[in-house]
N, C-alpha and C positions, 0 to 999 in steps of 0.2 A: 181275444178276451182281455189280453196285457191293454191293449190301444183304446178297450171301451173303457174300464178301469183309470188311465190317465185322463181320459174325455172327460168322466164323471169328477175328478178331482179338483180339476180345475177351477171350472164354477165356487167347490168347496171351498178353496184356499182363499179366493177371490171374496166370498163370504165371509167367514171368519178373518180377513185381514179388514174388513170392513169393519166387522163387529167392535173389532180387539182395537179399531183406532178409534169409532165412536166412544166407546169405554175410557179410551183414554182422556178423549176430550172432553165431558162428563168429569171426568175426574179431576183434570185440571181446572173447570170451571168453578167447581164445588171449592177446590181450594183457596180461588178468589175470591169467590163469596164470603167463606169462612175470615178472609185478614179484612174483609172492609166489615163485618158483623161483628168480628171481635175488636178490630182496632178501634172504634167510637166507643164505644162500652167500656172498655179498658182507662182510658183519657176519661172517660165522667166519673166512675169510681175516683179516678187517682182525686179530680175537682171535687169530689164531694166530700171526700175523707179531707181535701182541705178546707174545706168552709163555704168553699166558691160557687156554692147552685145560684146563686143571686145573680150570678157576676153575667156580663155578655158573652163571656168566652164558653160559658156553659148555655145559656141560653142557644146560641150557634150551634152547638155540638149537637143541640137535640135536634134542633131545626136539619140538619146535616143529616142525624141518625133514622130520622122519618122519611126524609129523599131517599137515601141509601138501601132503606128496609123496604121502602116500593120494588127498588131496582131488584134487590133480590128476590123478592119473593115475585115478579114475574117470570125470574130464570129460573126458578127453580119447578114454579109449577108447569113449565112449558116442558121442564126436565121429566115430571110426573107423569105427563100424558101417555107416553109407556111401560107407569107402572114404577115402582120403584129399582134403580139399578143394581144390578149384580156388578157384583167385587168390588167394593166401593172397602176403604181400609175407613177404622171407627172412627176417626174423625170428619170423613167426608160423609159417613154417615149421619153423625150429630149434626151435621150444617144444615142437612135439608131439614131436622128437627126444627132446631132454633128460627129456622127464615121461618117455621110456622108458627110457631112459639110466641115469633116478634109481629105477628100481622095481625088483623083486626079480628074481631070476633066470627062474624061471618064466615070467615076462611079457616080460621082454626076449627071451628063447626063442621065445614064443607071436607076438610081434611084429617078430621079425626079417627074414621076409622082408615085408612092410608096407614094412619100414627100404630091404630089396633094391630092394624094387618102386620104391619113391618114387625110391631113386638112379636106377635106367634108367630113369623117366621125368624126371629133371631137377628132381625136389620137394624134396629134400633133397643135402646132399654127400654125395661118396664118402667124405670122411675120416669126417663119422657114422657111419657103417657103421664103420668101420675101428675107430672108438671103442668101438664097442658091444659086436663080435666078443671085441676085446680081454678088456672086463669081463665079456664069458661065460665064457669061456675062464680067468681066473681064478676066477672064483665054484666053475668045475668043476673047480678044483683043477688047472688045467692052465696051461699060459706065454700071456702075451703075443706077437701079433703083432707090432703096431708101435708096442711101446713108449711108449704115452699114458699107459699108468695109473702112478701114482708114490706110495708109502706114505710117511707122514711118521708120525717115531720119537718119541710125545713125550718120551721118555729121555731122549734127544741133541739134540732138539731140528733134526734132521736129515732131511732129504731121499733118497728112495732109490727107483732106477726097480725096477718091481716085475720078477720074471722074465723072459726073453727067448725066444724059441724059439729065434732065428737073430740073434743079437746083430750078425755080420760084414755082414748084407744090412738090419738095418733101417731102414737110411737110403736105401737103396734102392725097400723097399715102402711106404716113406714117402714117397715121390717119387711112387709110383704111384697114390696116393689123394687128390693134393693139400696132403700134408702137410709140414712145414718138417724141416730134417736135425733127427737129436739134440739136437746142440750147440744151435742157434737154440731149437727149442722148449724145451730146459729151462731154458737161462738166462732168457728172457725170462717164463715162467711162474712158473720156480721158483727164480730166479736161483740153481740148481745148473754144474757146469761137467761136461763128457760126456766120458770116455774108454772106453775097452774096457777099459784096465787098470783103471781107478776098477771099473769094473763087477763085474769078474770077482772083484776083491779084496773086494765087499760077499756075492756072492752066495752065498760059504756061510752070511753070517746070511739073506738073502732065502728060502734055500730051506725056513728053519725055520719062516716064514710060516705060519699057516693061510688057507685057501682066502678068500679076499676075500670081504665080505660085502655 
């Protein structure tokens, strides 16, 4: 019985050291994704808070940030094809968020409920979802839920939250997903300041918009 016992364990251990290395490498992959996802977006903020969207250097960055978000979002959904990973710690989880986040409409579509599923199981936040919804919802030509997506003018130099569906409640269903009132999240993001008036006074140029891309 002792000899069938080791027989059977073996195999086991041989499995789970399998598991427990793919897991890792998953893991570390996710992390690379995360500093080339984050490193380009970081560098256009710093250019944009300096005036420089004009400039070539920002021009490049984009060009650079739309090669890079192909690359990722290959790896990530080849990552997918087994479903979302177990023990992934909350920032390698936010990655595979974001590579969706940053991809074309079709795929944030094709991947949305993935995004549902991970929120009821606890893999991801409710506000990514909430984010996501949102930039479908404009791509399709239609308003924002809970107000996260925000257009910067480089005319003006100006900040402007994009459409609203329900401008009165979305500090409401922004409570409901985990997320911070208006006020809080824009000054602290965008250091804009939030009214309903300010809002309603931009939104006849908002609504001249083409669909978010």
């Amino acid at each position: 019985m002792k000899r069938l016992s080791s027989v059977i364990l073996v195999p086991l251990l041989f499995i789970f050291q399998s598991v427990f290395a793919q897991n890792q490498q998953i893991s570390a992959e996710l992390d690379s994704i995360w500093k080339t996802d984050q490193g380009i977006r970081i560098e256009l903020i710093q250019l944009q808070q300096q005036g420089k969207t004009n400039t070539s250097e920002f021009k490049e960055l984009i060009s650079e940030m739309k090669t890079q978000d192909s690359i990722n979002q290959k790896k990530v959904i080849e990552i997918l094809q087994n479903g979302w990973p177990e023990n992934l710690n909350l920032q390698q989880n936010q990655t595979i968020f974001l590579v969706i986040q940053h991809a074309d409409v079709d795929t944030q579509k094709k991947y949305l409920p993935i995004i549902e599923s991970a929120v009821k199981n606890g893999k991801t936040l409710a506000s990514n979802l909430a984010l996501l919804k949102d930039r479908i919802a404009l791509r399709e030509g239609g308003k924002q839920i809970y107000g996260s997506q925000v257009w910067y003018d480089a005319k003006t130099g100006k900040n402007y939250v994009r459409p609203i569906e329900n401008p009165e409640k979305v500090d409401s269903l922004r409570a409901e997903v985990g997320l911070p009132d208006m006020k809080t999240y824009l000054q602290q993001a965008f250091q804009m300041n939030w009214s309903l008036e300010k809002y309603y006074k931009d939104l006849p140029k908002l609504q001249e918009l083409p669909p978010k891309k």
